[in-house]
PyMOL Python script that loads the backbone (N, CA, C, O; Angstrom):
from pymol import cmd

cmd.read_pdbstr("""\
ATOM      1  N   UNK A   1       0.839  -1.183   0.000  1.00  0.00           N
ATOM      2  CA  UNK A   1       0.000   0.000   0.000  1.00  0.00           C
ATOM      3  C   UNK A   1       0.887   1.251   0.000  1.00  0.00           C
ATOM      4  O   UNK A   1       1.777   1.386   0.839  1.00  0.00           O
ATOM      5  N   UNK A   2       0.674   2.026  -0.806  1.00  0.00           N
ATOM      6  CA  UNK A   2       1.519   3.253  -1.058  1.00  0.00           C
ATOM      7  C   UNK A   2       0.978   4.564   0.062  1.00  0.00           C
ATOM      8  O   UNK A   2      -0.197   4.910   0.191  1.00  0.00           O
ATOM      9  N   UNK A   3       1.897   5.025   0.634  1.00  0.00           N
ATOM     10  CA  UNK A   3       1.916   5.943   1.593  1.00  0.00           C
ATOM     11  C   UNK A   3       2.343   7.359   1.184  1.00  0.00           C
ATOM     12  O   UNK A   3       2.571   7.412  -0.024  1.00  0.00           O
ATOM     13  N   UNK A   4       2.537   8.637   1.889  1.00  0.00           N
ATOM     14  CA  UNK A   4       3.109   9.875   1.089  1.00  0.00           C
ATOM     15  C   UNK A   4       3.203  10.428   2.563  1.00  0.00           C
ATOM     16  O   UNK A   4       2.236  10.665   3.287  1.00  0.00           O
ATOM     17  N   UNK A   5       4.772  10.620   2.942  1.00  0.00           N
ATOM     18  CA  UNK A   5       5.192  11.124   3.967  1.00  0.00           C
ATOM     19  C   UNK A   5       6.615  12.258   3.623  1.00  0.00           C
ATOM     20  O   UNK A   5       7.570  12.111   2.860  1.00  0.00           O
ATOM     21  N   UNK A   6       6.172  13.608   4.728  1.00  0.00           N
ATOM     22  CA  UNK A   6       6.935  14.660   4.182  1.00  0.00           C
ATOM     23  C   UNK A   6       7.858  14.802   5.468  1.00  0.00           C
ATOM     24  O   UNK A   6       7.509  15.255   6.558  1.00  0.00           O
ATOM     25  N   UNK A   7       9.264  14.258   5.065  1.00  0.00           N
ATOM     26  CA  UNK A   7      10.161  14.604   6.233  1.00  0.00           C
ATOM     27  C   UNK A   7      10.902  15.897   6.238  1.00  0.00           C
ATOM     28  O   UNK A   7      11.289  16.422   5.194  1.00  0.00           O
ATOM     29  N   UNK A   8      11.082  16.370   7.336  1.00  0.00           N
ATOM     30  CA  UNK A   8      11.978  17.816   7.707  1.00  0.00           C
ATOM     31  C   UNK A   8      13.709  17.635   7.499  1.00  0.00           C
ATOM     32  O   UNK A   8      14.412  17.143   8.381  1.00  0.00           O
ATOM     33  N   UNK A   9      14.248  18.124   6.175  1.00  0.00           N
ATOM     34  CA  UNK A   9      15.758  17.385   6.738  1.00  0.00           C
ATOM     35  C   UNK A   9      16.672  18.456   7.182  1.00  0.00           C
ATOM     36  O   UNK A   9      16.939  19.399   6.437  1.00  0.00           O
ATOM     37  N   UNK A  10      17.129  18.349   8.296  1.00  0.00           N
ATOM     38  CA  UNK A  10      18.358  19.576   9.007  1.00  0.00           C
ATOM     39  C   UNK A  10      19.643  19.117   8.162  1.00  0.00           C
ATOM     40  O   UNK A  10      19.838  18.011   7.658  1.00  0.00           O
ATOM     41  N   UNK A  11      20.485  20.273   8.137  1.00  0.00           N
ATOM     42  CA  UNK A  11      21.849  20.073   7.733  1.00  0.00           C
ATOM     43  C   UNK A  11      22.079  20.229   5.845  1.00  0.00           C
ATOM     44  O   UNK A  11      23.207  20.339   5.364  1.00  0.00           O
ATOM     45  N   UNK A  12      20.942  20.211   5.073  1.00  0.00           N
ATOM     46  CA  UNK A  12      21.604  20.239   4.032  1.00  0.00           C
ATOM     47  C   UNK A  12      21.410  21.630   3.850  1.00  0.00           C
ATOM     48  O   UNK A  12      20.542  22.274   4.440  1.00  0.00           O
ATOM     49  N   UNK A  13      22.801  22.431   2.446  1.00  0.00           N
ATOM     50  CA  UNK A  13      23.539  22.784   2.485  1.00  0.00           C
ATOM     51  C   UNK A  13      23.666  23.201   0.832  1.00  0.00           C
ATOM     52  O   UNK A  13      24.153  24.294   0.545  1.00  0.00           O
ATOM     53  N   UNK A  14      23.328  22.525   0.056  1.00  0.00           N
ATOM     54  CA  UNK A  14      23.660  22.612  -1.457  1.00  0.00           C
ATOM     55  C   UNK A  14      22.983  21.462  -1.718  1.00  0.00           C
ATOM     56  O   UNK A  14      22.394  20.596  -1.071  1.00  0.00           O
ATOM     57  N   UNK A  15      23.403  21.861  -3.589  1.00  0.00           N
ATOM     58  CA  UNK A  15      22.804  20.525  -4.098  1.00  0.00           C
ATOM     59  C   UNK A  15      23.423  18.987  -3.843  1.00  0.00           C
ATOM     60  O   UNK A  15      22.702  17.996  -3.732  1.00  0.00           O
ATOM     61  N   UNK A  16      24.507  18.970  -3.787  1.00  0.00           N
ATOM     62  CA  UNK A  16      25.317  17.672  -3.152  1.00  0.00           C
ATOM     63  C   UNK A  16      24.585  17.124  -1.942  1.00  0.00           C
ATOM     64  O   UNK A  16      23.912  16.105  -2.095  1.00  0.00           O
ATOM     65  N   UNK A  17      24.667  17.815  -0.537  1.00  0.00           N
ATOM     66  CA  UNK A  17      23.171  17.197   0.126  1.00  0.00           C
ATOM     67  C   UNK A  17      22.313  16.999  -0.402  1.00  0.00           C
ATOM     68  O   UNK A  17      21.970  15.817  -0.427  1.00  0.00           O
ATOM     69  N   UNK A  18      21.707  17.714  -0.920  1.00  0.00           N
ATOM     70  CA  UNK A  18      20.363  17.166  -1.775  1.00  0.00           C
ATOM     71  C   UNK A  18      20.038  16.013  -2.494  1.00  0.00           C
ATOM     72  O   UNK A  18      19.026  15.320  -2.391  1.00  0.00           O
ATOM     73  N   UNK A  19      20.940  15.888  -3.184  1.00  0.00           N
ATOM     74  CA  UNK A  19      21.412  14.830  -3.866  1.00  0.00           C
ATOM     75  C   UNK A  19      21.511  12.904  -3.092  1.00  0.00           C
ATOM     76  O   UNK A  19      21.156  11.789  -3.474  1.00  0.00           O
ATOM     77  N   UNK A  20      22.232  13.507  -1.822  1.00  0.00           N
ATOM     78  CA  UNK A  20      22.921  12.533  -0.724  1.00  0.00           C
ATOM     79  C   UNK A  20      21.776  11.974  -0.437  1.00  0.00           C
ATOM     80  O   UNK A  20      21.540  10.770  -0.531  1.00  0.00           O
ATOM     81  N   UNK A  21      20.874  12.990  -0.005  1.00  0.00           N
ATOM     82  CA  UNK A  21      19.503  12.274   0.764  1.00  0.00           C
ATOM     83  C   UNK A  21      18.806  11.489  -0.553  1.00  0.00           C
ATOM     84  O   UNK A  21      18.512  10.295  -0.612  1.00  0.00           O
ATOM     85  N   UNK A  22      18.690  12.167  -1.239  1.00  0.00           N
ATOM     86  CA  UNK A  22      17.822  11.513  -2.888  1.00  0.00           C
ATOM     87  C   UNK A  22      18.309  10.139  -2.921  1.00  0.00           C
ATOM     88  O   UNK A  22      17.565   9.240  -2.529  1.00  0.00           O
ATOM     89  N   UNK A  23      19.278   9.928  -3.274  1.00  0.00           N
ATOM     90  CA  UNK A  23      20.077   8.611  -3.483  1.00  0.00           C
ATOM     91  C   UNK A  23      19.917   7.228  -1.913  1.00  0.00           C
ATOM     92  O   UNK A  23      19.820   6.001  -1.876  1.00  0.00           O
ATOM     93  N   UNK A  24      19.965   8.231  -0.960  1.00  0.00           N
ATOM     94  CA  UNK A  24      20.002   7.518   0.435  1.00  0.00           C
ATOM     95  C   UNK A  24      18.565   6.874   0.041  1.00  0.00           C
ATOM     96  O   UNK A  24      18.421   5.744  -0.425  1.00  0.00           O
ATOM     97  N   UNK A  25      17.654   7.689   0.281  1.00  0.00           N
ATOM     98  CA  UNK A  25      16.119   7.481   0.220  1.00  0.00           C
ATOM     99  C   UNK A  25      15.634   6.411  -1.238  1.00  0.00           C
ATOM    100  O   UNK A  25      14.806   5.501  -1.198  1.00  0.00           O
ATOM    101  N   UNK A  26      16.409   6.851  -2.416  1.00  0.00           N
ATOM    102  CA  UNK A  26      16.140   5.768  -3.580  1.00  0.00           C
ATOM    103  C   UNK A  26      16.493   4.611  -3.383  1.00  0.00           C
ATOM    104  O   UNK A  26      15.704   3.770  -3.814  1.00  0.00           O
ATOM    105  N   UNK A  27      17.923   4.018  -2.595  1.00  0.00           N
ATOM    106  CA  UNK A  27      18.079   2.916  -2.582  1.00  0.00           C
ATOM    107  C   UNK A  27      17.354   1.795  -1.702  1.00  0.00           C
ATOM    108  O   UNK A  27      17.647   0.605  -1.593  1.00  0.00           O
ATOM    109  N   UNK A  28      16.314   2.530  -1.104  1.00  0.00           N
ATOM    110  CA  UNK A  28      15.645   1.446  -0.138  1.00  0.00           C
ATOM    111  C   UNK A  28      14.378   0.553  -1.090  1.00  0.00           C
ATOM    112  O   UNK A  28      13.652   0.846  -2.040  1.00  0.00           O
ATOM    113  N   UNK A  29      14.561  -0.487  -0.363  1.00  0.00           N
ATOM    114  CA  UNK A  29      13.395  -1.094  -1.277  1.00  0.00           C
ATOM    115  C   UNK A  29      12.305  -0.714  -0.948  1.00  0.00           C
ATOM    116  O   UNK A  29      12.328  -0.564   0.274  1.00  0.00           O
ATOM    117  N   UNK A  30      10.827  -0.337  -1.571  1.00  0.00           N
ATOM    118  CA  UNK A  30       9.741   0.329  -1.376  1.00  0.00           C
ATOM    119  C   UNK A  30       9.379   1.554  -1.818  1.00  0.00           C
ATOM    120  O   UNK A  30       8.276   2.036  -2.077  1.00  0.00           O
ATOM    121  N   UNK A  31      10.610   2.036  -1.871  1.00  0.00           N
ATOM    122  CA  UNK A  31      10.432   3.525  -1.948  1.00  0.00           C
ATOM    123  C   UNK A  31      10.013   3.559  -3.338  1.00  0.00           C
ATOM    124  O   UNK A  31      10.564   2.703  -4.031  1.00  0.00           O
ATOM    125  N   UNK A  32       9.059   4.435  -4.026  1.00  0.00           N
ATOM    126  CA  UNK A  32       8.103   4.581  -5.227  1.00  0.00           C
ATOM    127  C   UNK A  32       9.084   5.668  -5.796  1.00  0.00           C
ATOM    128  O   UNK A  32       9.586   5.496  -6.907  1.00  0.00           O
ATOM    129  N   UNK A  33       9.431   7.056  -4.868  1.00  0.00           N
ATOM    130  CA  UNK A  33       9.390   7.979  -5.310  1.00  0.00           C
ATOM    131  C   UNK A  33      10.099   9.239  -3.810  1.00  0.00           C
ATOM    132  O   UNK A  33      10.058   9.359  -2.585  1.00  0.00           O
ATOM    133  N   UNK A  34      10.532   9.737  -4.730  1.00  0.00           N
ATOM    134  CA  UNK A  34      11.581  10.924  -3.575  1.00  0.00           C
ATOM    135  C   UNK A  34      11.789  12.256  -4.694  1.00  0.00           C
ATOM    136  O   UNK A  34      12.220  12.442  -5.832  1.00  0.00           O
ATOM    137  N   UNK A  35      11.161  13.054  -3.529  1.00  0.00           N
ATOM    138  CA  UNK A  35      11.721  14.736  -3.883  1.00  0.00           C
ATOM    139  C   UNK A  35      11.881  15.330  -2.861  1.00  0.00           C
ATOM    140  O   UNK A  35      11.085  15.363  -1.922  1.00  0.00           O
ATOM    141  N   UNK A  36      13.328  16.070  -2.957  1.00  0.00           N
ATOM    142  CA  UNK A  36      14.094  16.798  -2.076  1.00  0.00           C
ATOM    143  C   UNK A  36      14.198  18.089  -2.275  1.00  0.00           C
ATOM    144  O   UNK A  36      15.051  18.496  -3.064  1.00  0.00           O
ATOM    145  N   UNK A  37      13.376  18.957  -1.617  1.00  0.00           N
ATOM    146  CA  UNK A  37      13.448  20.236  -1.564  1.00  0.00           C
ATOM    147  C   UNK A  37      14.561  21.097  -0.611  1.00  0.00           C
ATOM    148  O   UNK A  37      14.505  21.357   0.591  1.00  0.00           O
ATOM    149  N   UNK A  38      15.457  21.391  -1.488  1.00  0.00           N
ATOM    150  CA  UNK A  38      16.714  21.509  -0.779  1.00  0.00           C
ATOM    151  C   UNK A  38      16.168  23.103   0.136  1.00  0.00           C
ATOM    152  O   UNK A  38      16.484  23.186   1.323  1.00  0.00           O
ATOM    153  N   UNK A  39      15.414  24.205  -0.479  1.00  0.00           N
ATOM    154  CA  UNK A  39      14.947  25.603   0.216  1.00  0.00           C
ATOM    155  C   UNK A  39      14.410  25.543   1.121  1.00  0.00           C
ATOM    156  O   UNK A  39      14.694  26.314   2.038  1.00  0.00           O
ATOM    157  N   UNK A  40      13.058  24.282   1.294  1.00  0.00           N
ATOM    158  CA  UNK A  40      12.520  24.404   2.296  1.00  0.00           C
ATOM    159  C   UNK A  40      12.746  23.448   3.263  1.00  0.00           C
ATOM    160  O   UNK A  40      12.057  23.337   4.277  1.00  0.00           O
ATOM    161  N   UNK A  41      13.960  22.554   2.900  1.00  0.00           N
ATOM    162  CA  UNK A  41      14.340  21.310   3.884  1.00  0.00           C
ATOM    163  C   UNK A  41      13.268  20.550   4.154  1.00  0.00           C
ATOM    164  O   UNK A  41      12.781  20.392   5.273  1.00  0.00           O
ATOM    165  N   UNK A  42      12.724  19.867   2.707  1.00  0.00           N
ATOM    166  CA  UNK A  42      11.989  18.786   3.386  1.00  0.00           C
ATOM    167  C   UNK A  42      12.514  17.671   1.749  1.00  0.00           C
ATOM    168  O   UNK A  42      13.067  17.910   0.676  1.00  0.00           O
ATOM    169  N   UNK A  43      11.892  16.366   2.485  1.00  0.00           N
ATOM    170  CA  UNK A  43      11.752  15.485   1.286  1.00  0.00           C
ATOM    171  C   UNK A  43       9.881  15.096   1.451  1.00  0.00           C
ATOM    172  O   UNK A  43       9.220  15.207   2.484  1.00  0.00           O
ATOM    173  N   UNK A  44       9.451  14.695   0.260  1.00  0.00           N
ATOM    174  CA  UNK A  44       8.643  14.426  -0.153  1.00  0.00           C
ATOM    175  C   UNK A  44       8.679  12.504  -0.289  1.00  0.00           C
ATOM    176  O   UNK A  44       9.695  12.189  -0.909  1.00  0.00           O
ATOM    177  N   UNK A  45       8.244  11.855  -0.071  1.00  0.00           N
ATOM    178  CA  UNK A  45       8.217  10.467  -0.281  1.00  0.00           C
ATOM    179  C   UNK A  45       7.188   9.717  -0.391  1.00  0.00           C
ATOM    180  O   UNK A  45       6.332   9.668   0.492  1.00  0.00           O
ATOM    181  N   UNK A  46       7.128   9.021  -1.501  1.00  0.00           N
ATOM    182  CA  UNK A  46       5.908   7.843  -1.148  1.00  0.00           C
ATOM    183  C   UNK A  46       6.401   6.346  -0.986  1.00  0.00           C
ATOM    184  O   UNK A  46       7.563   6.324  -1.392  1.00  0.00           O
ATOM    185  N   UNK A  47       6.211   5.734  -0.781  1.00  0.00           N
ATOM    186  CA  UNK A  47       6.314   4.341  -0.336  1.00  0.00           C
ATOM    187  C   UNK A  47       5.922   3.444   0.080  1.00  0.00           C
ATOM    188  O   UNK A  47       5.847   3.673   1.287  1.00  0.00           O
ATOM    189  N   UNK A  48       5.538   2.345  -0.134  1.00  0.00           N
ATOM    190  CA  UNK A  48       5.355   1.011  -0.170  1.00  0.00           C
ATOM    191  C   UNK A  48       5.369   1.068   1.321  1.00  0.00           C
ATOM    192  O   UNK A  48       6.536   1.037   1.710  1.00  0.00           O
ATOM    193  N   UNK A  49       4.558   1.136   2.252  1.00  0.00           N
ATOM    194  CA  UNK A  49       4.258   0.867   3.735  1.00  0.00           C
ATOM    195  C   UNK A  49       4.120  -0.881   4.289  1.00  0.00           C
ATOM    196  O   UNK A  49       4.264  -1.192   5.472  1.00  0.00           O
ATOM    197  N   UNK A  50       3.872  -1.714   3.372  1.00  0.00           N
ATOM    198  CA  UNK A  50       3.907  -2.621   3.765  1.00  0.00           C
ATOM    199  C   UNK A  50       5.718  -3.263   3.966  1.00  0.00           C
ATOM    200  O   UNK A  50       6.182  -4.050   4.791  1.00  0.00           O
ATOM    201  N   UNK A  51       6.352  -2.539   2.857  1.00  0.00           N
ATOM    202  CA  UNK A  51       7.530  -3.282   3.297  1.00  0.00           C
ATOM    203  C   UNK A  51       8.664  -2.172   3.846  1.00  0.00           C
ATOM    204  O   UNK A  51       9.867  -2.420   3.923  1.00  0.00           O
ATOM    205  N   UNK A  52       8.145  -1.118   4.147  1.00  0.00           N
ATOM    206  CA  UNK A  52       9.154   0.172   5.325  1.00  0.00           C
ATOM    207  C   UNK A  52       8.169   1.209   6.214  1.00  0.00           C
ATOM    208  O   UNK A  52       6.979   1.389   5.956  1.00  0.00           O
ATOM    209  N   UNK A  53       8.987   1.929   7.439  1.00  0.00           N
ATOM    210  CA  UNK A  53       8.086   2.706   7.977  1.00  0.00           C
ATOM    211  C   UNK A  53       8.896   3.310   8.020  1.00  0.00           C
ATOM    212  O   UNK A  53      10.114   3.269   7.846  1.00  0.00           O
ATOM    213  N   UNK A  54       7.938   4.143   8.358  1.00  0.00           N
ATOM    214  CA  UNK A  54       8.485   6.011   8.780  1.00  0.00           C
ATOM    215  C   UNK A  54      10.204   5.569   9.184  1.00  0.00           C
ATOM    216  O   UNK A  54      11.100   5.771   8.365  1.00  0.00           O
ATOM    217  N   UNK A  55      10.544   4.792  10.913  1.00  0.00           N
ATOM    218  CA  UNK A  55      11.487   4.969  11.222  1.00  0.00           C
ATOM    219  C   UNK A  55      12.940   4.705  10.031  1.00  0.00           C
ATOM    220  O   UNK A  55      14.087   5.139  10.135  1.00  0.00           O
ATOM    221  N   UNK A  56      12.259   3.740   8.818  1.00  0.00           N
ATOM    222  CA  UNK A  56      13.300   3.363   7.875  1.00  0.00           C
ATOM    223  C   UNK A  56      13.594   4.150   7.227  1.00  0.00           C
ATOM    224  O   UNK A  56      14.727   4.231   6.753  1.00  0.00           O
ATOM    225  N   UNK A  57      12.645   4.986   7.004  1.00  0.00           N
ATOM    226  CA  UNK A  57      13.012   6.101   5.890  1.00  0.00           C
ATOM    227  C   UNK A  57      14.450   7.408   6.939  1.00  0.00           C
ATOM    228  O   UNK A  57      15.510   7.939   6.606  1.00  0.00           O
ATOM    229  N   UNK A  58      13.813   7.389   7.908  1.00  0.00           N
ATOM    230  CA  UNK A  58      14.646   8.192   9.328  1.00  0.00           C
ATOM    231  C   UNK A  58      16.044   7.677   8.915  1.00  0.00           C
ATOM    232  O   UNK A  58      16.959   8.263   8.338  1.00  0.00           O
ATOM    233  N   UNK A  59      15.959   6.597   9.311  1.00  0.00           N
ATOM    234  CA  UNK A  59      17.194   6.132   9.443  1.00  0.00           C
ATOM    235  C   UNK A  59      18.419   6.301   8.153  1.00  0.00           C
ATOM    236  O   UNK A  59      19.623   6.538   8.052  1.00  0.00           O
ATOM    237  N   UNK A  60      17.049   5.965   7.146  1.00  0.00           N
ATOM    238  CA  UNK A  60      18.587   6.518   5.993  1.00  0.00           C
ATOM    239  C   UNK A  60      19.015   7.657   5.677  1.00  0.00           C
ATOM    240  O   UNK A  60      19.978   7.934   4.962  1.00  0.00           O
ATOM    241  N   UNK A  61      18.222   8.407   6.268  1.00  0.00           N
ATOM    242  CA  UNK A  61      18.566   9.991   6.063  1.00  0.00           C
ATOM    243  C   UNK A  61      19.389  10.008   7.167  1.00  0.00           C
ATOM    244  O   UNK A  61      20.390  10.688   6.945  1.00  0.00           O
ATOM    245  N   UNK A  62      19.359   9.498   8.335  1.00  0.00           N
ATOM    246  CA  UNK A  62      20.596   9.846   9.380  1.00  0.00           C
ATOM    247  C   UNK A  62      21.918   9.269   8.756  1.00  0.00           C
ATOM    248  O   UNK A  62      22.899   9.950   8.456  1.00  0.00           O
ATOM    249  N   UNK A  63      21.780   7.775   8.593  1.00  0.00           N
ATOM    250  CA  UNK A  63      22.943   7.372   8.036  1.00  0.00           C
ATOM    251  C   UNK A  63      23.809   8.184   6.635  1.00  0.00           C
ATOM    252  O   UNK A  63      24.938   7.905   6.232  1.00  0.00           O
ATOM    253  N   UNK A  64      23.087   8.998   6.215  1.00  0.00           N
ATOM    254  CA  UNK A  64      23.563   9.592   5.247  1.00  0.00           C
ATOM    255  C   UNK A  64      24.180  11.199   5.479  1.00  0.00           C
ATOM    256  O   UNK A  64      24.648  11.919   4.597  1.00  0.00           O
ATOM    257  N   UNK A  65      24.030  11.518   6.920  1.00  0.00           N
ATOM    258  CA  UNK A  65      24.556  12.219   7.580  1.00  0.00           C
ATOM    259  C   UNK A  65      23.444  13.703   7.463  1.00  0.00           C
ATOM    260  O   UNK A  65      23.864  14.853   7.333  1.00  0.00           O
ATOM    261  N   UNK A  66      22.254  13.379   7.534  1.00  0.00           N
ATOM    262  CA  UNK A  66      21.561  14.694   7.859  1.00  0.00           C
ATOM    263  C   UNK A  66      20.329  14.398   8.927  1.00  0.00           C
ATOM    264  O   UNK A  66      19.627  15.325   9.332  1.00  0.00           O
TER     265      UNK A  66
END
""", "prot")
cmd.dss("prot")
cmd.show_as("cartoon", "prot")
cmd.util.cbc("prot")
cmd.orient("prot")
């Protein structure tokens, strides 16, 4: 079941963050779809809820250092 969750991301900086999180967030399995609004610090996401949650999506944005 496809979901649409808008996370807050601290720390980015340019398009290279921007980028970082995009790629972090694409490589998970589920994920449909990612947009990273680098001005207003958020990402946009939809995803496959049956196979990730909220905290997974968290997590790859931390691991990716934001």
């Amino acid at each position: 079941m496809s979901e649409n969750i808008v996370l807050r991301i601290e720390g980015m900086s340019c398009k290279h963050c921007q980028a970082a999180v995009e790629d972090a967030l694409k490589k998970l399995e589920g994920v449909e779809s990612v947009k990273v609004d680098l001005k207003e610090g958020k990402s946009y996401i939809t995803f496959d809820s049956s196979l990730l949650t909220k905290e997974n999506l968290i997590e790859a944005v931390v691991k990716a250092g934001y």
